[in-house]
RODO-2510 file (C-alpha; in nm, 4 decimals, decimal comma):
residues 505
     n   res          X          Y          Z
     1     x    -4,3869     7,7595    -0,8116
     2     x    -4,5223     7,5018    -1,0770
     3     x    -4,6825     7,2105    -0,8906
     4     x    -4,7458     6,8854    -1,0207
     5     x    -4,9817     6,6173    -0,9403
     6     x    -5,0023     6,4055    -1,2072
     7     x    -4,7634     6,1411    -0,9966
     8     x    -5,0975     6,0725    -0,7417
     9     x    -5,3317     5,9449    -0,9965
    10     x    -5,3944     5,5863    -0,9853
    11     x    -5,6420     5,4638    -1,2257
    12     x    -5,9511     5,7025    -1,1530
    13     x    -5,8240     5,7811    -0,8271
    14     x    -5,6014     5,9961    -0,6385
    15     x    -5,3555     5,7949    -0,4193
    16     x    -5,0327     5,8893    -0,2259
    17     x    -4,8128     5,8675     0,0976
    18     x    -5,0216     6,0480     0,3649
    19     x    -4,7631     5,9393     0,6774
    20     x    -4,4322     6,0121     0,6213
    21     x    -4,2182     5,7029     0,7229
    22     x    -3,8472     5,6376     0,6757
    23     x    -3,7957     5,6468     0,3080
    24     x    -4,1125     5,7378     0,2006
    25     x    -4,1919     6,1368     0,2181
    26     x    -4,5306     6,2570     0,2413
    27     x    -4,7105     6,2861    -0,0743
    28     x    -5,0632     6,3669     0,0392
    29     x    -4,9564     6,7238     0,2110
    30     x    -5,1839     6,9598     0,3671
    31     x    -5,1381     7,2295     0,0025
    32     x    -5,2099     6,9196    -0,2189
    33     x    -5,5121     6,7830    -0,0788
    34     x    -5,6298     7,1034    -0,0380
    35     x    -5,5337     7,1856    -0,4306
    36     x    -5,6654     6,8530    -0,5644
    37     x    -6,0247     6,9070    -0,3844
    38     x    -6,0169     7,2698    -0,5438
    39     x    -5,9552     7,1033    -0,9044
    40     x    -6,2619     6,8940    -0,8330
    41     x    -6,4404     7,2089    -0,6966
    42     x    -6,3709     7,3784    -1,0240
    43     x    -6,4507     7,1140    -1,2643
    44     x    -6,7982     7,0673    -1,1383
    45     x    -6,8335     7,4315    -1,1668
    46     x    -6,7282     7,4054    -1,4816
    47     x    -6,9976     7,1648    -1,5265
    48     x    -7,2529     7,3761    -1,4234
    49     x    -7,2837     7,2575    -1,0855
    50     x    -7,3817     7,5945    -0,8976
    51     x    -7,2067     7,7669    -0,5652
    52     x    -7,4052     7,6159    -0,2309
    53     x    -7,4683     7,2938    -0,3720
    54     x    -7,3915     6,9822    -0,1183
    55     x    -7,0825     6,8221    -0,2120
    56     x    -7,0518     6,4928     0,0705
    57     x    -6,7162     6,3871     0,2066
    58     x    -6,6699     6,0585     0,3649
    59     x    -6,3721     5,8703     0,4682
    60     x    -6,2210     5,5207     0,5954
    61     x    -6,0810     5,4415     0,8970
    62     x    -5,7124     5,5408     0,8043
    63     x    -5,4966     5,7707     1,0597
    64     x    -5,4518     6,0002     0,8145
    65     x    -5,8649     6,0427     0,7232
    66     x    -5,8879     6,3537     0,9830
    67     x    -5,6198     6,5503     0,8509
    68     x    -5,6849     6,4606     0,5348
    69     x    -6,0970     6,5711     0,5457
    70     x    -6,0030     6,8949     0,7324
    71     x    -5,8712     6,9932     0,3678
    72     x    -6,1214     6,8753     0,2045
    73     x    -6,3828     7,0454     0,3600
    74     x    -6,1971     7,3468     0,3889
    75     x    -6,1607     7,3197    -0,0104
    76     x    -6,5374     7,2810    -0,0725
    77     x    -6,6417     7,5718     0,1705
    78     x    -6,3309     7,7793    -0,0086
    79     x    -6,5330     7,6807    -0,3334
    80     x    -6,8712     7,7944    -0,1914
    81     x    -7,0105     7,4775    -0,1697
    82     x    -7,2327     7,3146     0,0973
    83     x    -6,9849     7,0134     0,2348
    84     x    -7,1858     6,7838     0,3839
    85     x    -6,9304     6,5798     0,6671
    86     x    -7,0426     6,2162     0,6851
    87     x    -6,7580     6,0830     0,8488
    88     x    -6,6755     5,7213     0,9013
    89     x    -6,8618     5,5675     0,5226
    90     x    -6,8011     5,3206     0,2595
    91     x    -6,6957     5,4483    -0,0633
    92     x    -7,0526     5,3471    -0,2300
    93     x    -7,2274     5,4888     0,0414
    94     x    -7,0833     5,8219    -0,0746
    95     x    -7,1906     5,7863    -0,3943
    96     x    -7,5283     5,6949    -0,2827
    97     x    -7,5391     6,0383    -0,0921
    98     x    -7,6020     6,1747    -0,4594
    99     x    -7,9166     6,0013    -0,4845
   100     x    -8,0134     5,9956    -0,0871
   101     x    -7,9002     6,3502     0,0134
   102     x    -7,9551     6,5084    -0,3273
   103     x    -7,5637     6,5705    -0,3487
   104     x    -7,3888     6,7094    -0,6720
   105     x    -7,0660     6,5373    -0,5788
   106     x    -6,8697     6,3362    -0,3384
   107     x    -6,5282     6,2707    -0,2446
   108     x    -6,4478     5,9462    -0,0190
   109     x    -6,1228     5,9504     0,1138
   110     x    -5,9524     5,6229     0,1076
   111     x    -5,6796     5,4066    -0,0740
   112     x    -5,8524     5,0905    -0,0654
   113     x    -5,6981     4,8205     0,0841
   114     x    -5,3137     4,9615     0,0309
   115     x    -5,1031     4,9713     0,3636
   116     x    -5,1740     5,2051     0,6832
   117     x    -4,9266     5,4505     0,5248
   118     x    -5,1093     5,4994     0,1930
   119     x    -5,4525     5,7458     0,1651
   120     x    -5,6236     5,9120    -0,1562
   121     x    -5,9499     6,0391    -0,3008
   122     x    -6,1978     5,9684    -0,5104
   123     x    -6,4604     6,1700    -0,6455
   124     x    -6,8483     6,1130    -0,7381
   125     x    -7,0850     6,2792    -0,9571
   126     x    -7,4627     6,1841    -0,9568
   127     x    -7,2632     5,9815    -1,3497
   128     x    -7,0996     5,7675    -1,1063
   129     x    -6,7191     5,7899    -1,0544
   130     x    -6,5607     6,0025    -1,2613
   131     x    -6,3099     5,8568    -1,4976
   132     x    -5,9162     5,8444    -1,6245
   133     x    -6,0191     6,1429    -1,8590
   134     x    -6,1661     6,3311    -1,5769
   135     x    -5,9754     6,3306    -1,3214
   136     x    -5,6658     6,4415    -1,5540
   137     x    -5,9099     6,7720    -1,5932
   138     x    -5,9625     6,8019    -1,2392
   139     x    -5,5445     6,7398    -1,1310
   140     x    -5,4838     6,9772    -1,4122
   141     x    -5,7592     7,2652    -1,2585
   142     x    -5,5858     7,1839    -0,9090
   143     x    -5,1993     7,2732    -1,0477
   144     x    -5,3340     7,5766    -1,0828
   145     x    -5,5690     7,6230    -0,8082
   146     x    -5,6499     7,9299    -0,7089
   147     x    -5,9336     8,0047    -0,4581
   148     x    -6,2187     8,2591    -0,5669
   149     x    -6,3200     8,5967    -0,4317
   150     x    -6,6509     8,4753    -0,3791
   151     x    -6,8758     8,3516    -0,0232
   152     x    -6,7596     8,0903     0,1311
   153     x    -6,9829     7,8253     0,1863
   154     x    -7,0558     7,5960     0,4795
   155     x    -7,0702     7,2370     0,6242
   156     x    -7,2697     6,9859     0,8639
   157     x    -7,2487     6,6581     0,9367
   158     x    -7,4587     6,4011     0,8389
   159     x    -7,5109     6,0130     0,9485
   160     x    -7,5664     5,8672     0,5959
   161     x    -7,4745     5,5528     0,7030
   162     x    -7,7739     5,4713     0,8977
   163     x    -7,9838     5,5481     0,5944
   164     x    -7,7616     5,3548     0,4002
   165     x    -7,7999     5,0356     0,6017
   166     x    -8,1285     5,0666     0,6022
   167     x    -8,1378     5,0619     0,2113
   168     x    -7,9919     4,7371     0,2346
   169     x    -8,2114     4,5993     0,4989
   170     x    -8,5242     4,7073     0,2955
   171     x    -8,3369     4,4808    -0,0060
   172     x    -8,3214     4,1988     0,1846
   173     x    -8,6351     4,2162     0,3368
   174     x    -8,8179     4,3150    -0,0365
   175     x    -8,6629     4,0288    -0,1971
   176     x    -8,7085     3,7522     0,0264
   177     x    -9,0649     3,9191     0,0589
   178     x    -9,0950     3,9899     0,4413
   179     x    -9,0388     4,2519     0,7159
   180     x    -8,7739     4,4096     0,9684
   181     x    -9,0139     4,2936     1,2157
   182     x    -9,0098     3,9083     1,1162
   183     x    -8,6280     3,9048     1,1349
   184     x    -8,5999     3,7163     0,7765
   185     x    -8,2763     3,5770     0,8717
   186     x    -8,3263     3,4416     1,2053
   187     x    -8,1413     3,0872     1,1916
   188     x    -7,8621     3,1789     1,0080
   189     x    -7,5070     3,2228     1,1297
   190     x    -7,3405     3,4543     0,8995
   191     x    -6,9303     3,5905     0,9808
   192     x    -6,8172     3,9519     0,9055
   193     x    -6,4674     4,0036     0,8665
   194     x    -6,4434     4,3612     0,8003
   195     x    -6,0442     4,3753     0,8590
   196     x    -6,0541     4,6811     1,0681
   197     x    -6,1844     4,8799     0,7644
   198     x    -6,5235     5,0226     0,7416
   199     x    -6,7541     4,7230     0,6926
   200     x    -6,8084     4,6399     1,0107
   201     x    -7,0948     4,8093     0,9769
   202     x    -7,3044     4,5319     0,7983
   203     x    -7,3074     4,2958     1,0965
   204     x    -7,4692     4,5465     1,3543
   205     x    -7,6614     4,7266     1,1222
   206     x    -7,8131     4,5113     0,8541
   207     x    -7,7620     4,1261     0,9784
   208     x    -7,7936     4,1555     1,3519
   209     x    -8,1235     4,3900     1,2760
   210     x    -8,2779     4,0885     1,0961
   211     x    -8,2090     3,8547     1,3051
   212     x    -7,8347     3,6808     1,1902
   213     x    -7,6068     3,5488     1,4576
   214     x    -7,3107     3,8058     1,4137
   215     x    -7,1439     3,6679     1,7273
   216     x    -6,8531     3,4652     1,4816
   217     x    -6,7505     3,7880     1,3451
   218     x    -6,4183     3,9594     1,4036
   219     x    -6,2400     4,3032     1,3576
   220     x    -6,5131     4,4748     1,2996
   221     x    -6,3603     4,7622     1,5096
   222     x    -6,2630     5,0444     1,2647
   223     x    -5,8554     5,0952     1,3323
   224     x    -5,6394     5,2167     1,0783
   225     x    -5,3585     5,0478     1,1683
   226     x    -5,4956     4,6925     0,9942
   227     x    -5,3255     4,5224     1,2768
   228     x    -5,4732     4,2052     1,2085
   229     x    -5,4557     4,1124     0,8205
   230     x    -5,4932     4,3562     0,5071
   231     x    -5,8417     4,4312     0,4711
   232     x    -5,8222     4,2823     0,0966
   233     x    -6,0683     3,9704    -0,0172
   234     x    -5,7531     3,8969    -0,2727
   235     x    -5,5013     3,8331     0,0192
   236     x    -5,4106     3,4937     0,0837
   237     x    -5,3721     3,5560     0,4910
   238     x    -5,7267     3,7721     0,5150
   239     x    -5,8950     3,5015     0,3312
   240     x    -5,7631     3,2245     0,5776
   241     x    -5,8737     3,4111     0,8837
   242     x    -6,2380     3,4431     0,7342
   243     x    -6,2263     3,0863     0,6715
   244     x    -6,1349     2,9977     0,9982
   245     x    -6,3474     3,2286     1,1684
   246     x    -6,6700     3,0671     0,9745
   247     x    -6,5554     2,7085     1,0395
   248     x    -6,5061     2,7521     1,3702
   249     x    -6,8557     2,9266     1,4741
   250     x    -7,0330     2,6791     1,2679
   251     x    -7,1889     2,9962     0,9880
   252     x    -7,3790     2,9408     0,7099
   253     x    -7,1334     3,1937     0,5250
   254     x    -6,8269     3,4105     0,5805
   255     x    -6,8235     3,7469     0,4437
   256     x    -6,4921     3,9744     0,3895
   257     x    -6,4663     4,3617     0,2789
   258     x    -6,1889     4,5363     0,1427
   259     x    -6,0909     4,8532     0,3742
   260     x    -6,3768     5,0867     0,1939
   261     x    -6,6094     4,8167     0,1207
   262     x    -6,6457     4,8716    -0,2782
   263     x    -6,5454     4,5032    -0,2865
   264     x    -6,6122     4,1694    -0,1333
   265     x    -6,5912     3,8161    -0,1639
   266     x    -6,7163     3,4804     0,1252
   267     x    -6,6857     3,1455     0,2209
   268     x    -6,9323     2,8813     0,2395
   269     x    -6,9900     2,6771     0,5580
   270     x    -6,6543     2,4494     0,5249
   271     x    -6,4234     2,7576     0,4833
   272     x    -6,3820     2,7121     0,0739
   273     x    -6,3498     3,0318    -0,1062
   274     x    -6,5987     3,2358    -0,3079
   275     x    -6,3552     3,4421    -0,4350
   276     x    -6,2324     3,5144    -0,7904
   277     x    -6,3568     3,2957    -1,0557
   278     x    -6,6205     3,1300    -0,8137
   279     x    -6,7381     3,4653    -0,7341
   280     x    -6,7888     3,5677    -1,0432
   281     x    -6,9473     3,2213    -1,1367
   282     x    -7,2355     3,3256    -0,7954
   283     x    -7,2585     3,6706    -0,8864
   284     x    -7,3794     3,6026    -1,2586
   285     x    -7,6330     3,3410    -1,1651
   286     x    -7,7889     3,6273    -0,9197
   287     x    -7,8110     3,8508    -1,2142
   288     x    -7,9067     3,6565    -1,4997
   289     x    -8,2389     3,5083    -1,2952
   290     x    -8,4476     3,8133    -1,4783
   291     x    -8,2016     3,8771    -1,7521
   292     x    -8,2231     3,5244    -1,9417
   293     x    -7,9343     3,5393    -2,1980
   294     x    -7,7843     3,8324    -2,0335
   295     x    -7,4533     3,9083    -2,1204
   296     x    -7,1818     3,9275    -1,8203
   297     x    -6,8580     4,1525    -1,8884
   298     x    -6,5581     4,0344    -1,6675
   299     x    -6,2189     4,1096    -1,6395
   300     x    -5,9276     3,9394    -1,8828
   301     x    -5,8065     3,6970    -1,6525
   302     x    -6,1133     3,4587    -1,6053
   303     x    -6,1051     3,1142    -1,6839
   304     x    -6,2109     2,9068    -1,9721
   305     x    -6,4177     2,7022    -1,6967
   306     x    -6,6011     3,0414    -1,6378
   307     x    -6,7014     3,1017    -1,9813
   308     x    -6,8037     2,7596    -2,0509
   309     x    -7,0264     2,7946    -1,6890
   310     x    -7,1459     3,1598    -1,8271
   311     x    -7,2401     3,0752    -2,1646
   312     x    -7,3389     2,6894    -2,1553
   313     x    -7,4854     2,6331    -1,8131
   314     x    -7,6477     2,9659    -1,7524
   315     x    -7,7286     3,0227    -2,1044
   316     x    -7,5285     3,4008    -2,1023
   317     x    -7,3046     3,5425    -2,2973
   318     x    -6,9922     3,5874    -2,1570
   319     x    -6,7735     3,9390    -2,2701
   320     x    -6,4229     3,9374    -2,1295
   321     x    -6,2848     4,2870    -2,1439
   322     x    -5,9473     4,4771    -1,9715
   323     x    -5,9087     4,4942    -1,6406
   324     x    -5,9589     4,7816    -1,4531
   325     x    -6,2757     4,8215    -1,2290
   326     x    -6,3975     5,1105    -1,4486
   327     x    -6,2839     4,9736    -1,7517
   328     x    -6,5732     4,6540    -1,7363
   329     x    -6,8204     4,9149    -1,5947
   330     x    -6,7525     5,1581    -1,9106
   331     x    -6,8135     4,8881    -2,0964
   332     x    -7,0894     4,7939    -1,9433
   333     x    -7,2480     5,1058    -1,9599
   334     x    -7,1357     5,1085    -2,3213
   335     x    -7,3272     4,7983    -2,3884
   336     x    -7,6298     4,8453    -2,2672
   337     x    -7,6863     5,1838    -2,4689
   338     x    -7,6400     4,9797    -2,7518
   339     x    -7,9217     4,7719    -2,6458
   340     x    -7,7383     4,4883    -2,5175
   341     x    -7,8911     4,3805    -2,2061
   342     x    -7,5654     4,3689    -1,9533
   343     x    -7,6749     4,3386    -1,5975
   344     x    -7,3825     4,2888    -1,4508
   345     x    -6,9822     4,3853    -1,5032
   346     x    -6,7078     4,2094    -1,2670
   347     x    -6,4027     4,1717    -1,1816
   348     x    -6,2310     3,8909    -1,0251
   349     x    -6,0628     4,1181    -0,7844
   350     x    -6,4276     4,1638    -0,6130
   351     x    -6,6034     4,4592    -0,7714
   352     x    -6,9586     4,3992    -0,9142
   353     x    -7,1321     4,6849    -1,0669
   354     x    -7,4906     4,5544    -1,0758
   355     x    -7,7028     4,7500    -1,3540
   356     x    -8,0172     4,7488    -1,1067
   357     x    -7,7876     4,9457    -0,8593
   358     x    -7,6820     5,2535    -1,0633
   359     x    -7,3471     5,0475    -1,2037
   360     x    -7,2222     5,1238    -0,8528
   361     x    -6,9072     4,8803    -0,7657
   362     x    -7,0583     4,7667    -0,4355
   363     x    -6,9196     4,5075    -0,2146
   364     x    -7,1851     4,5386     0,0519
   365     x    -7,4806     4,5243    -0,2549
   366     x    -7,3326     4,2061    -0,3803
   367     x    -7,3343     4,0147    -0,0271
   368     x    -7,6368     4,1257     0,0079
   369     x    -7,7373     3,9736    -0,2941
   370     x    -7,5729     3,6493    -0,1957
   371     x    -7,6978     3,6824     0,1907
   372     x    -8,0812     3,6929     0,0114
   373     x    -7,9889     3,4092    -0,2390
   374     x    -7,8198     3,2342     0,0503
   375     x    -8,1606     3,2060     0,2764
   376     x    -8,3572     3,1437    -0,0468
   377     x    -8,1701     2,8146    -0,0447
   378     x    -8,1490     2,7537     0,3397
   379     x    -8,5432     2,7333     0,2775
   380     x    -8,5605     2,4223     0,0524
   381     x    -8,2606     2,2553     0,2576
   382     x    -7,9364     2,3478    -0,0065
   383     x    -7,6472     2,4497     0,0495
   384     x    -7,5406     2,8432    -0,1838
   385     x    -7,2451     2,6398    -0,3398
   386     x    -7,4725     2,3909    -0,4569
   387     x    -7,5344     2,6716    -0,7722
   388     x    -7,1848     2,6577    -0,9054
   389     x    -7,0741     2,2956    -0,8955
   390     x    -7,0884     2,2967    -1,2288
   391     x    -6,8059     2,5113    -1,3138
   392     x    -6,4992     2,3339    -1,3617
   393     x    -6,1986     2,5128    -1,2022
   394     x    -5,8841     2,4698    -1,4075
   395     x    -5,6685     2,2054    -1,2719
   396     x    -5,3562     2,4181    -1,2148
   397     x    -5,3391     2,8229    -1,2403
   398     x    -5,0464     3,0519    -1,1787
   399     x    -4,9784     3,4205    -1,1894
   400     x    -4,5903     3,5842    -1,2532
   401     x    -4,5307     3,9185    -1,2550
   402     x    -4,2646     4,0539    -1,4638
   403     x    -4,1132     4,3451    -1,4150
   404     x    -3,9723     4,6121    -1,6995
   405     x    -3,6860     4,7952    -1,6573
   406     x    -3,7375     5,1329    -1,8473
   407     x    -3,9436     5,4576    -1,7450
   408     x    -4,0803     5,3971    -2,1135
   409     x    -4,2467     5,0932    -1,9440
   410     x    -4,5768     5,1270    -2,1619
   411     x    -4,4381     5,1277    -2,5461
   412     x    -4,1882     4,8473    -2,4327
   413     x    -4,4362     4,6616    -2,2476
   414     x    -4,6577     4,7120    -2,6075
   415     x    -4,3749     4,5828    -2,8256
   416     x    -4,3290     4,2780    -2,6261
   417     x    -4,6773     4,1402    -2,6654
   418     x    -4,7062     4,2881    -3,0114
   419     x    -4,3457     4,0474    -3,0735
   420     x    -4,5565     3,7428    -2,9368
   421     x    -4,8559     3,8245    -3,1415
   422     x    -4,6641     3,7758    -3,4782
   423     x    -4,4599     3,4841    -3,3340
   424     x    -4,8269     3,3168    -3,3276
   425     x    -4,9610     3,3600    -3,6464
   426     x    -4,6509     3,1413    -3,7513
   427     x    -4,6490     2,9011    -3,4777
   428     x    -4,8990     2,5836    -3,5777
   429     x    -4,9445     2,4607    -3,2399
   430     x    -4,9896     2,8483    -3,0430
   431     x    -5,4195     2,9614    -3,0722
   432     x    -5,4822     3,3255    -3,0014
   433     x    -5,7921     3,3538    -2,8466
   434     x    -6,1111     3,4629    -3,0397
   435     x    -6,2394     3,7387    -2,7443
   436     x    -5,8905     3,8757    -2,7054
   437     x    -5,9242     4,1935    -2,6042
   438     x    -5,6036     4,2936    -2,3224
   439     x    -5,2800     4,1590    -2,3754
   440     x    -5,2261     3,8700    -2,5714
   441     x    -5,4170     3,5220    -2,4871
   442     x    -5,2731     3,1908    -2,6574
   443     x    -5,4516     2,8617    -2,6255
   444     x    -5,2289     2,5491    -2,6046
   445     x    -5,4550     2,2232    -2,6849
   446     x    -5,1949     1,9545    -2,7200
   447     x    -5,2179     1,7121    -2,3482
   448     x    -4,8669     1,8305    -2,2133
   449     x    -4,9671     2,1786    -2,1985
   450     x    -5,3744     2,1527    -2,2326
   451     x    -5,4414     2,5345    -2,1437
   452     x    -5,3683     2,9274    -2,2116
   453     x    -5,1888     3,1889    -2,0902
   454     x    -5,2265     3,5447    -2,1010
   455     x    -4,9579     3,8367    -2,1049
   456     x    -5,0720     4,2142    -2,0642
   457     x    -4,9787     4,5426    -1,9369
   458     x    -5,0534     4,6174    -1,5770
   459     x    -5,3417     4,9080    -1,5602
   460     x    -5,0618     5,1588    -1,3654
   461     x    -4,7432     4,9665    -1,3048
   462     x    -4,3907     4,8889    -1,4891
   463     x    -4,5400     4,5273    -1,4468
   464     x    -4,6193     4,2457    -1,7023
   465     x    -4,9002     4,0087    -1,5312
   466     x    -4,8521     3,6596    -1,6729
   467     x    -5,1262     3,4229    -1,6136
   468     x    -5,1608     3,0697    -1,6955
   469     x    -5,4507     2,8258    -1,6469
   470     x    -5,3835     2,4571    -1,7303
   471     x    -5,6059     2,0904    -1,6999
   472     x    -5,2850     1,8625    -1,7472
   473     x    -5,0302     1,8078    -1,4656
   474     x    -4,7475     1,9756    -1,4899
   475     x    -4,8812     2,2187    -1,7673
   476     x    -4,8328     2,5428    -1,5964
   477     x    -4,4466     2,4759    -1,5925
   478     x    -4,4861     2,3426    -2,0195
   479     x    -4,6235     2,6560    -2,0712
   480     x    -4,4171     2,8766    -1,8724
   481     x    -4,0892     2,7007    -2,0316
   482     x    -4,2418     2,7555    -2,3972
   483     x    -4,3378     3,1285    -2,2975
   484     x    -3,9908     3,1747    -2,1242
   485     x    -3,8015     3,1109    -2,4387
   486     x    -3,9876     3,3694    -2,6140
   487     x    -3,9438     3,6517    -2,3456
   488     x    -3,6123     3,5831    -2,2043
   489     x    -3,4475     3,7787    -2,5673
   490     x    -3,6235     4,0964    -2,4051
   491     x    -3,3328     4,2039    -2,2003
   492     x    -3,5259     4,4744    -2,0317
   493     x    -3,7861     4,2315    -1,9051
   494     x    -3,6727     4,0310    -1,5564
   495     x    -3,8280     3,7150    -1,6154
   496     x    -3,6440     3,5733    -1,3101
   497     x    -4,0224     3,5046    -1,1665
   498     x    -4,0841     3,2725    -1,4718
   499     x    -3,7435     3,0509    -1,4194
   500     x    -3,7998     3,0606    -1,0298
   501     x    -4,1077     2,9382    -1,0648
   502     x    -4,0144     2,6396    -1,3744
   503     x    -3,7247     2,5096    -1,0895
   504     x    -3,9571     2,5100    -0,8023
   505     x    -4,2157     2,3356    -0,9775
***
């Protein structure tokens, strides 16, 4: 029987329905887990990756993770590879078992912060994660998987995540120049919500170990059921119940993690986000301190008040690409062989690939970036927000997605903003933006509309994001009504979101 896979890949990852529930059917099956793994097995063969080398396999704290890694492992020792079980782990930690545990590959079972229902896998080479290209070569080698007539290999386990806390205990202590012993952070109240993911982690193993007051923090119990919010730093009811949760024990800062801890974001001591453009804003002052005139690649939908913060404040050079986690880490990586010094790529969603940390998209590396910078201001009396009141937020910003209504989602989707980019060259008062480089970006500078918006493809959905970012009252809905008239002739396009949102505004 022909099998087919291709349906599972999301981005650079593998993701799927691992629980069956009323109208979904399981995707993530026993055979295809099993197949998938063998793809991987076979492209790093292919690779030159020998037979016995230690592959790791880590997981999150979904019901599904057992099942799933029984496969898994099964796959690598099938393969005659040396699977090396680390159980409960972050999805960076696995990647640092390639430089830690001498590992030629990893795969870390999780789907990020999608619902209970929802599990997948992604795979690490000593490169980093593999990419789009990639992982078509390895769903492609596990459609046709078929297990060798060779030894099979073996397995252990392995508690990586002790070794990897301590990495980022040694970071903190090493920058603020001190020791374990001195307990640097003593005095500091500091909140982990880990959201019943994986992070819970960082408050008993690398706060409470220097000396932080953990006792605020909540659901740092791994359960897989997320029965308390979606472990997801871009949901509007996790981020409430971090700010609460700081607020009311009186913390210095609030820290949340997405399920598998690749991303992050906090709160300072009154509860106000760090999230987004703010923590992008935090982020690149950490990494332009030894990198004067750095440049800082971000994701498409950051605001002009960022760039002006980047470029004129902190004396960077601010490169907005695509979004896509791996897309601003490619070009990252892309930059800096040119000889471009990038330290850092971001995306407002939370991931930060920091150059000094193999362009690894760590959550727990950034707060512990901003836990350091955070007690390197407690000691001359300031507050961490104190660094970014210079960047302006806009004064109103919205988001609208727009749905299309054809499988041929992608060459529609295309037309459409390919339609609005000739309707600007025409139009005197519409400004396409000079770094436009997703989508189309239009800059509106008359004082009814006083803003942008921008209108791209979504990286893996029939979905048109439509963001706007305005400094006049009211110039959200101006803009929306002047893009609206434009769209609305695209009858496969529901712009119902745009009109919704013009009445209730």
């Amino acid at each position: 029987m022909n099998k087919s896979y291709k349906a599972l890949k999301s981005g650079t990852d593998i993701r799927g329905v691992a629980v069956a529930t009323e109208g979904s059917p399981l995707q993530l099956t026993d055979e295809t887990v099993f197949d998938l793994t063998g793809g991987f097995c076979r492209w790093l063969l292919s690779r030159g990756v020998v037979p016995g080398s230690r592959i790791a396999v880590g997981h999150d704290s979904r019901i599904s993770a057992e099942r799933i890694k029984t496969q898994v492992l099964s796959a690598l020792m099938a393969f005659g590879f040396h699977a090396v079980d680390c159980g409960l782990a972050s999805t960076p930690a696995m990647f640092m078992t390639t430089v830690d545990f001498d590992c030629a590959g990893a795969v870390q079972i999780t789907a990020s912060h999608h619902p209970y229902d929802r599990n997948g896998l992604k795979f690490f080479t000593p490169a980093g994660g593999v990419d789009s290209a990639d992982l078509d070569q390895i769903i492609a080698l596990g459609e046709t998987c078929i297990v060798p007539d060779t030894p099979a290999g073996s397995a252990e386990r392995a508690d990586y995540m002790t070794v990897y806390a301590k990495r980022l205990r040694d970071m903190i202590c090493a920058e603020l120049g001190t020791t374990a012993a001195e307990q640097p952070l003593r005095g500091y109240k500091i909140v982990v919500d880990a959201g019943n993911g994986v992070g819970g982690f960082y408050a008993s193993d690398v706060l409470a170990p220097l000396g932080a007051d953990v006792s605020g923090s909540q659901f740092l119990e791994p359960d897989g059921m997320f029965p308390h919010h979606a472990p997801n730093p871009e949901n509007k009811a996790a981020m409430d119940a971090v700010s609460a949760a700081t607020v009311q024990a009186g913390a210095d800062i609030g820290i949340i993690f997405d399920t598998d801890v690749d991303r992050a974001a906090c709160v300072d001591e009154t509860g106000k986000e760090i999230n987004r453009n703010r923590l992008v804003a935090l982020a690149s002052i950490i990494a332009l301190e030894n990198n004067p005139g750095g440049t800082i690649v971000t994701d498409s939908v950051t605001s002009t008040g960022l760039t002006a913060f980047i470029n004129d404040t902190l004396g960077g050079v601010h490169y907005r690409y695509k979004r896509g986690y791996r897309n601003v880490i490619n070009k990252q990586l892309e930059l800096n062989k040119k000889g471009i010094n990038c330290p850092l790529a971001i995306e407002t969603s939370g991931h930060a690939a920091f150059r000094d940390n193999y362009y690894l998209d760590d959550g727990a590396y950034l707060i512990t970036k901003i836990v350091v910078k955070t007690a390197q201001m407690g000691k001359t009396g300031q507050k961490l927000t104190g660094l970014i009141d210079a960047l302006q937020d806009p004064l109103e910003a919205k988001e609208l997605r727009l749905k299309i209504n054809t499988d041929a989602f992608k060459s529609y989707g295309e037309s459409v903003i390919a339609a609005i980019e000739q309707h600007a060259k025409t139009a005197a008062d519409w400004r396409v933006a000079d770094d436009n480089r997703e989508g189309i970006r239009i800059f509106f500078d008359d004082a009814v509309r006083d803003g942008w918006f921008l209108l791209r493809m979504s990286v893996h959905d029939p979905i048109m994001p439509l963001n706007i970012e305005s400094d006049a009252p009211g110039g959200t809905k101006a803009i929306a009504e002047t893009i609206l008239a434009l769209l609305e002739k695209y009858a496969l396009l529901d712009c119902g979101v745009i009109r919704d949102f013009i009445a209730d505004t």
